[in-house]
C-alpha positions as CSV (number, residue, x, y, z in Angstrom):
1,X,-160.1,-13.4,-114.0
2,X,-156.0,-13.7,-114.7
3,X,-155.7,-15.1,-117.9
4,X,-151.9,-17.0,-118.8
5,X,-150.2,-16.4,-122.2
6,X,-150.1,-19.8,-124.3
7,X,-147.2,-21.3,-124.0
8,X,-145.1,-20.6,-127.4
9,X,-145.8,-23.6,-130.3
10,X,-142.9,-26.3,-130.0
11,X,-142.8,-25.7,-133.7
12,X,-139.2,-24.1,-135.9
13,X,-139.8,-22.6,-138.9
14,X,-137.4,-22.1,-141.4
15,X,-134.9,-19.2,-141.6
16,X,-136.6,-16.2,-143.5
17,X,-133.9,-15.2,-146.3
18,X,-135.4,-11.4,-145.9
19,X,-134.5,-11.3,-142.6
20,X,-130.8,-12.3,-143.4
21,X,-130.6,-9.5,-146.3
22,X,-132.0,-7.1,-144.6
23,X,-129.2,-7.5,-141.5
24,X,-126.8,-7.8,-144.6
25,X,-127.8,-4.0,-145.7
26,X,-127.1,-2.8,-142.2
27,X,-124.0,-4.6,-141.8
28,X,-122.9,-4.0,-145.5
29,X,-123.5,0.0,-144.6
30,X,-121.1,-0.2,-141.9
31,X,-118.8,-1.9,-143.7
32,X,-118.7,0.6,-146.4
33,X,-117.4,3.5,-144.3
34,X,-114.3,2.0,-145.4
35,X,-114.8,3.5,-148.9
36,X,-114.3,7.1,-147.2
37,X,-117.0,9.0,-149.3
38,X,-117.3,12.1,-146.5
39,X,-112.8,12.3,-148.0
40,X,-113.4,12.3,-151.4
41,X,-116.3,14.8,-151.3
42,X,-114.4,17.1,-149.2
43,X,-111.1,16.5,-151.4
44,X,-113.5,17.3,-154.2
45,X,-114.7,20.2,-153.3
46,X,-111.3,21.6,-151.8
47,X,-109.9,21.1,-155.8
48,X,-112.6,23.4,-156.6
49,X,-114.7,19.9,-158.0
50,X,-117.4,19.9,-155.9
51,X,-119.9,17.1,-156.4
52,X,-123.8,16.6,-155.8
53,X,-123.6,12.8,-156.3
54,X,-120.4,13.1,-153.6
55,X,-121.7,14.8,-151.4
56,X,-124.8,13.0,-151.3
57,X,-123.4,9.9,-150.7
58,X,-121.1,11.3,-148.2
59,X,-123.9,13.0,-146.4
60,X,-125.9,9.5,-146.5
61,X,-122.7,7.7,-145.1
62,X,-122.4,10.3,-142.3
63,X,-124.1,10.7,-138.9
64,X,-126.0,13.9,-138.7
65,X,-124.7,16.2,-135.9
66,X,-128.3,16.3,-133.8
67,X,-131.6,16.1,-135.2
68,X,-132.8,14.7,-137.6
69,X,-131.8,11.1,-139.7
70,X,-129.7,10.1,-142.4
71,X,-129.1,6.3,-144.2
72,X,-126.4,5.8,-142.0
73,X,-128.0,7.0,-138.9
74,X,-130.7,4.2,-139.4
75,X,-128.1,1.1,-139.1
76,X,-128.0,0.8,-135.9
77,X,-131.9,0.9,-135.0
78,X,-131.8,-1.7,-137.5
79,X,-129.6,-3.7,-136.0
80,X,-131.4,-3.3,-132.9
81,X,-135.0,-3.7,-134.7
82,X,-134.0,-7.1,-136.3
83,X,-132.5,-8.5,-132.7
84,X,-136.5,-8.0,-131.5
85,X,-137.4,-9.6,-135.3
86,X,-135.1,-12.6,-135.0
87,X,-136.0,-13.6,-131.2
88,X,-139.7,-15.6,-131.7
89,X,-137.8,-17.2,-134.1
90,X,-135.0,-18.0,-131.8
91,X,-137.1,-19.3,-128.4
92,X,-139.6,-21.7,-131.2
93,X,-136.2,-22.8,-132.5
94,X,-134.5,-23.8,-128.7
95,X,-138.2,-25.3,-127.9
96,X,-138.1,-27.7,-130.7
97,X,-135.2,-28.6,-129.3
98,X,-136.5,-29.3,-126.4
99,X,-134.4,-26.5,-124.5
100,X,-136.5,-25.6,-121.0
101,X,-137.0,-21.6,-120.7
102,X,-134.2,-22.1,-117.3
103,X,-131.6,-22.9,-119.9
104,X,-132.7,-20.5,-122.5
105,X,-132.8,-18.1,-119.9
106,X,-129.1,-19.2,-118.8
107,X,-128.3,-18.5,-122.8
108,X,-129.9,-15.6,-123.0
109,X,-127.6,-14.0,-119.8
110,X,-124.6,-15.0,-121.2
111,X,-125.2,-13.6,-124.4
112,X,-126.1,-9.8,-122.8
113,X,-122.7,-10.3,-120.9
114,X,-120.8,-11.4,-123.6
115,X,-122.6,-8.1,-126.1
116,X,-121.3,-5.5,-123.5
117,X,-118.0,-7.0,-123.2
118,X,-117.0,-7.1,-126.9
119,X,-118.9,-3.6,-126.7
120,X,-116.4,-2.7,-124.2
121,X,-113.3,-4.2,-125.9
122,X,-114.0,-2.4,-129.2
123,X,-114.0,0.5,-127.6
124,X,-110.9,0.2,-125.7
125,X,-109.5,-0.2,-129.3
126,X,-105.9,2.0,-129.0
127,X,-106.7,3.0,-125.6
128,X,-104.3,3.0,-122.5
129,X,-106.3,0.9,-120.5
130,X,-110.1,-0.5,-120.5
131,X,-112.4,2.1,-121.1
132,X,-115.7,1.6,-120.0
133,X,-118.1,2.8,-121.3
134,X,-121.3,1.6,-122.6
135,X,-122.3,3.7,-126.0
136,X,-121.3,0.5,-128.8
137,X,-124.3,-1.0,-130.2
138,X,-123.5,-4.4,-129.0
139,X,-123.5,-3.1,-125.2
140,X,-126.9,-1.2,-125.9
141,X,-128.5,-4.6,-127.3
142,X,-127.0,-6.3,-124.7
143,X,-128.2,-4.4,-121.5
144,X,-131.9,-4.4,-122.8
145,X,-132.0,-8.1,-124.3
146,X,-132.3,-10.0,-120.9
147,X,-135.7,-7.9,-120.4
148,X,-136.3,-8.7,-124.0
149,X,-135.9,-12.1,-124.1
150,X,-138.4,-12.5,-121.0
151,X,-140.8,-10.1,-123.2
152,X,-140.6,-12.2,-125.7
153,X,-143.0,-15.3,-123.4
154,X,-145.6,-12.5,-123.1
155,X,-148.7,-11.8,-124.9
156,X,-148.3,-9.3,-127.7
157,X,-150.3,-6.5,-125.5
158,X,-147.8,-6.8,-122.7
159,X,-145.1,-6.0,-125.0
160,X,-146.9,-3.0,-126.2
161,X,-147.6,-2.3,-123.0
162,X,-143.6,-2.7,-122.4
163,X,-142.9,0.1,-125.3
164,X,-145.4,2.6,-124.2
165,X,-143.8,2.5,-120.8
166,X,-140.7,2.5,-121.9
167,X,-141.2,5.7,-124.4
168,X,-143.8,7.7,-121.7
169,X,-140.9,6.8,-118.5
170,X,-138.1,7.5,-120.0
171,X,-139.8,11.1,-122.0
172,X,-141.2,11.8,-118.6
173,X,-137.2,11.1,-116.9
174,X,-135.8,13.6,-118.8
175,X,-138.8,16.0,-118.4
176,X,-138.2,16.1,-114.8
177,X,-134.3,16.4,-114.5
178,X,-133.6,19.8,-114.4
179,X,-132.7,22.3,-116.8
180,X,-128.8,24.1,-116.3
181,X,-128.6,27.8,-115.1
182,X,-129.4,30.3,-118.7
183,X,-126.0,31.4,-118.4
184,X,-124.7,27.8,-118.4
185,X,-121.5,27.7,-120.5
186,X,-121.5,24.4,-122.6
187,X,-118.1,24.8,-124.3
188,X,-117.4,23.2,-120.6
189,X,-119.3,20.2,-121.5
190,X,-117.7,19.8,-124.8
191,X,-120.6,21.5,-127.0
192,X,-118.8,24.0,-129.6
193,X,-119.3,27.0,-129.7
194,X,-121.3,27.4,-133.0
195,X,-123.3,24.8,-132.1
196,X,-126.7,25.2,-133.9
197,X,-128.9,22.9,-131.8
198,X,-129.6,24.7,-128.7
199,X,-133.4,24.2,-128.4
200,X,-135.7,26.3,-125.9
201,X,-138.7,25.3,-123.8
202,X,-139.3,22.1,-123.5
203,X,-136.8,20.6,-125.9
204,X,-133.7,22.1,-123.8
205,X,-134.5,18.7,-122.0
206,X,-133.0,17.3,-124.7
207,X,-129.7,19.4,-125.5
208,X,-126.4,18.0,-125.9
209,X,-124.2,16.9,-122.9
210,X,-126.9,18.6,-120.5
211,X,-129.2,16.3,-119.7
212,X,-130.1,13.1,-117.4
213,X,-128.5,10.7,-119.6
214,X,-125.5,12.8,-119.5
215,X,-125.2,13.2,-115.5
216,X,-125.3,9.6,-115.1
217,X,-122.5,8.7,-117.0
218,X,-120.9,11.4,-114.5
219,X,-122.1,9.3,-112.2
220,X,-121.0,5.9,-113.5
221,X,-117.1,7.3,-114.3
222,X,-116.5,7.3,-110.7
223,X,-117.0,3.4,-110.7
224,X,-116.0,2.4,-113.9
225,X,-112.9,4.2,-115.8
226,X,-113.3,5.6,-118.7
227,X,-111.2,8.1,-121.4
228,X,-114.0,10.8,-120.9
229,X,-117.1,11.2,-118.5
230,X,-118.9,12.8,-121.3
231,X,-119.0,11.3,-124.8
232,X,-118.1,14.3,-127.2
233,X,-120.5,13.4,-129.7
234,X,-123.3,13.0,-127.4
235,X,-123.8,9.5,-127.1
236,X,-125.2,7.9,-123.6
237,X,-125.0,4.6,-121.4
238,X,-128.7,5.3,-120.5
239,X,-129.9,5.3,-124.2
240,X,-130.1,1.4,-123.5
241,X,-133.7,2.0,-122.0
242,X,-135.0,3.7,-125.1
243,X,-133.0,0.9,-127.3
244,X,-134.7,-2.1,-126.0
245,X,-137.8,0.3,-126.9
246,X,-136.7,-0.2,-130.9
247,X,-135.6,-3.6,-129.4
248,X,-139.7,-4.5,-128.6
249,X,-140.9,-3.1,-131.9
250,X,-138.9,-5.8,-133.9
251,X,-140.6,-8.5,-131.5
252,X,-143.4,-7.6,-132.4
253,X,-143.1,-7.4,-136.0
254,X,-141.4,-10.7,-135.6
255,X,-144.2,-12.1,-134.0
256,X,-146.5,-11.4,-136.7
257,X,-144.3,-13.2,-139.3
258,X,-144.8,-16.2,-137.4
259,X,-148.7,-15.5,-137.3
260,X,-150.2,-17.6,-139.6
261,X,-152.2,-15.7,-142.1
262,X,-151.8,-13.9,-145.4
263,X,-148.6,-12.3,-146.7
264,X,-150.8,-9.2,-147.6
265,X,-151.8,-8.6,-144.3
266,X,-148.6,-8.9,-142.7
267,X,-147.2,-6.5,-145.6
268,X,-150.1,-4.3,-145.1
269,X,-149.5,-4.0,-141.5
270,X,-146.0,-3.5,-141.9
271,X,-146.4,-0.7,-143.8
272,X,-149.7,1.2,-141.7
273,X,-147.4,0.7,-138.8
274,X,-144.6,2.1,-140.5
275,X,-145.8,5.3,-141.7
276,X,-148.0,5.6,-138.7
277,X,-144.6,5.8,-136.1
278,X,-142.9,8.3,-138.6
279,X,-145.6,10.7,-138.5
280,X,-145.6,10.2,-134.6
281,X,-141.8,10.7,-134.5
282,X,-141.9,13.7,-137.0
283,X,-144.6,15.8,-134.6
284,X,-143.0,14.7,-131.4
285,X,-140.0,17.1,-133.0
286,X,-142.0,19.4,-134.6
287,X,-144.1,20.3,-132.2
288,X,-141.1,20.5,-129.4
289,X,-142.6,17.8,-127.7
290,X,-139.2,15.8,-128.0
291,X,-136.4,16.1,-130.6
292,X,-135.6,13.4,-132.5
293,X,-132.5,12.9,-131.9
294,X,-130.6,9.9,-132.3
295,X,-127.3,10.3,-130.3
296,X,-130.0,10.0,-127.0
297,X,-131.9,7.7,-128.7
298,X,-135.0,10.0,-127.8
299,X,-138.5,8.3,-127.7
300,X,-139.3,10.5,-130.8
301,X,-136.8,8.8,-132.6
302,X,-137.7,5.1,-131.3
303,X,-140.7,5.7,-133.4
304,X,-139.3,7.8,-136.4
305,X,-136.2,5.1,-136.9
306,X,-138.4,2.2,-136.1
307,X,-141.3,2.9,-138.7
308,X,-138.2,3.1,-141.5
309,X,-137.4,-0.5,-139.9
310,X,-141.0,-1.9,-140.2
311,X,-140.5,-0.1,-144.2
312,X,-137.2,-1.6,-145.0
313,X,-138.7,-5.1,-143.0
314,X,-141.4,-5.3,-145.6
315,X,-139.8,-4.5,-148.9
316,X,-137.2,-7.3,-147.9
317,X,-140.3,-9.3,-146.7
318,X,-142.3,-8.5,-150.2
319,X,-139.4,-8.9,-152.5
320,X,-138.1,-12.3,-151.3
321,X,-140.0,-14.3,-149.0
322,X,-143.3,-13.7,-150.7
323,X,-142.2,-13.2,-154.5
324,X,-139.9,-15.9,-153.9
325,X,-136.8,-13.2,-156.1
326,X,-133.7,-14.1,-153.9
327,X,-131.0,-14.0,-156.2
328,X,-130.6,-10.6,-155.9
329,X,-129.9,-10.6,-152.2
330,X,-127.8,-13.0,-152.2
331,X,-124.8,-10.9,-151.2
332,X,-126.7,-9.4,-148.4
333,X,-127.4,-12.5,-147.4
334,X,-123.7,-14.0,-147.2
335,X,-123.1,-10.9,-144.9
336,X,-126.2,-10.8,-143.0
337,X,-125.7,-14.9,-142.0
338,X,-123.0,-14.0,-140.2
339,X,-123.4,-10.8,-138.7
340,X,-121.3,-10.4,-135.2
341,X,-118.2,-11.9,-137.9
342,X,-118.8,-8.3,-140.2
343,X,-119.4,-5.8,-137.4
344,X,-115.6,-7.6,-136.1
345,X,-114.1,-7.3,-139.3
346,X,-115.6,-3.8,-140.2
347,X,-113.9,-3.0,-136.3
348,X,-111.0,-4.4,-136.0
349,X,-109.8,-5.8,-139.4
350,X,-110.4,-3.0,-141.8
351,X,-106.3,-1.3,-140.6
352,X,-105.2,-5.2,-141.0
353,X,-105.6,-5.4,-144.6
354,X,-104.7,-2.4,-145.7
355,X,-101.3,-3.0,-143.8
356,X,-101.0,-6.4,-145.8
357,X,-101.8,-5.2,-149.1
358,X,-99.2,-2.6,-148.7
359,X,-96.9,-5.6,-147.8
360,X,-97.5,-8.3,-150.5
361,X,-98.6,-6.0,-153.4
362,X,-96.4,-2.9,-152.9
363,X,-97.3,0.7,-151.6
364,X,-97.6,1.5,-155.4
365,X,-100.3,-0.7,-155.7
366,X,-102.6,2.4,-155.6
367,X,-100.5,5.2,-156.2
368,X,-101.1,5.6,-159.7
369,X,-104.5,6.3,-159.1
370,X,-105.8,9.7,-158.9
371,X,-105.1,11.1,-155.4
372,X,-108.7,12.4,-154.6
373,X,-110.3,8.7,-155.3
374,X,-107.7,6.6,-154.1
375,X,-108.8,6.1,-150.3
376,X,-112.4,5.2,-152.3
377,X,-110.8,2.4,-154.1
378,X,-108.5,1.3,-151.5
379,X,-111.5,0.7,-149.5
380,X,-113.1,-0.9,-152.1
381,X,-110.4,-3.4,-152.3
382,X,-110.9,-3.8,-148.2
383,X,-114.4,-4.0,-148.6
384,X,-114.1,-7.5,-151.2
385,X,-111.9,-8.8,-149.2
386,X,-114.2,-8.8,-146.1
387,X,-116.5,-9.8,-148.1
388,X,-115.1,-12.5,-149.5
389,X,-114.2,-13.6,-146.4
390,X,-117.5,-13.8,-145.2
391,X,-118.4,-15.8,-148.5
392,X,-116.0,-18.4,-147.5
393,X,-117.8,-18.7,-144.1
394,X,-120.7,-18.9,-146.0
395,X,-119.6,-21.7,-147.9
396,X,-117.9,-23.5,-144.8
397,X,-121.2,-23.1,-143.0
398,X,-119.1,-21.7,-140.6
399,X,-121.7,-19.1,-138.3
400,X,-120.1,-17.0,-135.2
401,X,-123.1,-17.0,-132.7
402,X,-123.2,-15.8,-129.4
């Protein structure tokens, strides 16, 4: 007997403040790179200053080179995590408004187009010409998010369904494309010659700039021009597929916080689910089953990153939708109401007003400062003045949606 999914409750709920906050952190991370902690921990240790609590931070602001996961490596499955998180919420919403699924589908098309184009445009940023390529997180998000969106009409088991497929298809893809010649000389492929991530045996699979991901953006360059067939640091078109993996998790965590039932149980099931996909995530790597690697956005790291996301979903879940302590997050949440408006100004702004603070307040503004901090606190001075920006959004109730 085919059974039909329910059609979705006609029903908006309000806007969860934790979900805000916690798209505040991610965005707030990425706007922070401004404060140039990787310079001053360098410049520190060059003087012969060197610096634990520097070089922490700047290690925690920094993408690592392969393997393995640092703070900032987690912003954007996060990003990612919270589009999944924010969608039930988004379809009840346009149903209560009586919106038919054509129309949201319509929407929902638009917006994907309209995420790869300002993905493309960013990157063109102080290029010759258009360069496209397909590697910015608003281009991932929007090549999975038409697929998402229809996910998100299914039953909860088809979209666990989805993800398995997803993880197991796109494991086994890369499984099967074949492995270069041993004598294969990657310094052609843009892979230094130190590098310290060559794996063996069934992780070479996996290895930078030689692997399916890798051959079809060869591919693609000879349709769509770009600076560089292959990305320097690694990073792929194809990692879309396992994107809109992390993508399904946050539906589904979003469709429990619209389940009507205890806060303890969605908390508890937050966190099982949580530690449960980092252990998978860790073995996958450990046992060279798959690296996780985010560059490729591997299926080990789908489940690594996305059981920190259902972690840092229910601490911001816990701490202010069910305690009811907001106040704290309230900066978060001036950023994370208007998300697309600080990934733009963290892009394309940041050189913008340094240039004009130069121009109305001097270039001695900072130059009495000690040379090894200053880029720390000239970002810092960037960094209020984004966010104050964003504040007066806020306060205008003025929201850049797409």
């Amino acid at each position: 007997m085919t059974t039909v999914a329910p059609p979705l409750p006609n029903v908006s709920q309000p806007r969860l403040a934790s979900i805000d906050a916690y798209r505040g952190l991610v965005m707030f991370l990425m706007m922070a790179e401004v404060l140039r902690l990787s310079g001053v921990a360098r410049a520190l240790t060059k003087a012969g200053q060197e610096s634990q609590v520097w070089n922490f931070l700047a290690w925690h602001q920094s993408h690592v080179e392969w393997a393995g996961c640092s703070l900032h490596d987690l912003i954007q499955p996060s990003f990612s995590f919270l589009v999944g998180v924010a969608l039930p919420f988004s379809i009840a919403s346009r149903m209560a408004k009586g919106q038919s699924r054509g129309g949201m589908l319509f929407h929902a098309v638009l917006r994907a187009v309209v995420l790869v184009l300002i993905g493309v445009f960013l990157r063109s940023m102080g290029a010759k010409q258009t360069n496209w390529t397909f590697e910015d997180t608003l281009s991932q998000i929007g090549l999975g998010y038409v697929p998402l969106f229809l996910l998100g009409f299914t039953k909860q088991r088809w979209q666990f369904v989805a993800l398995i497929a997803i993880l197991v298809g796109y494991w086994a893809a890369f499984y099967f494309y074949p492995l270069p010649p041993e004598d294969f000389d990657y310094t052609t492929v843009g892979v230094p010659e130190d590098w310290k991530y060559h794996y063996t045996g069934l992780a070479a699979h996996w290895n930078k700039n030689s692997n399916l991901a890798i051959a079809c953006d060869t591919w693609l360059q000879q349709w769509l021009p770009r600076s560089a067939a292959i990305n320097r640091g690694g990073y792929a078109t194809l990692s879309f597929i396992p994107t809109l993996g992390t993508m399904i998790l946050g539906l589904i965590a979003g469709g429990w916080l619209k389940l009507q039932e205890p806060a303890w149980k969605r908390i508890g099931s937050f966190i099982a689910v949580g530690g449960l996909l980092i252990g998978l995530g860790l073995g996958a790597h450990e046992s060279g089953l798959c690296p996780c690697v985010k560059r490729i956005w591997t299926p080990s790291w789908v489940l690594y990153s996305g059981g920190w996301c259902f972690l840092l979903l229910a601490f911001f879940y816990t701490t202010i939708d069910v305690t009811g302590w907001t106040s704290w997050s309230f900066p978060l949440r001036v950023i994370g109401a208007n998300s697309i408006a600080a990934y733009l100004l963290a892009d394309v702004t940041r050189e913008f007003i340094v240039s004009s603070l130069n121009t109305h307040f001097g270039h001695a503004l900072f130059s009495h400062l000690d040379a090894i901090y200053r880029p720390f606190w000239v970002g810092l001075a960037v960094l209020l003045i984004e966010w104050l920006i964003l504040y007066w959004m806020y306060r205008q109730k003025i929201h850049i949606r797409i």
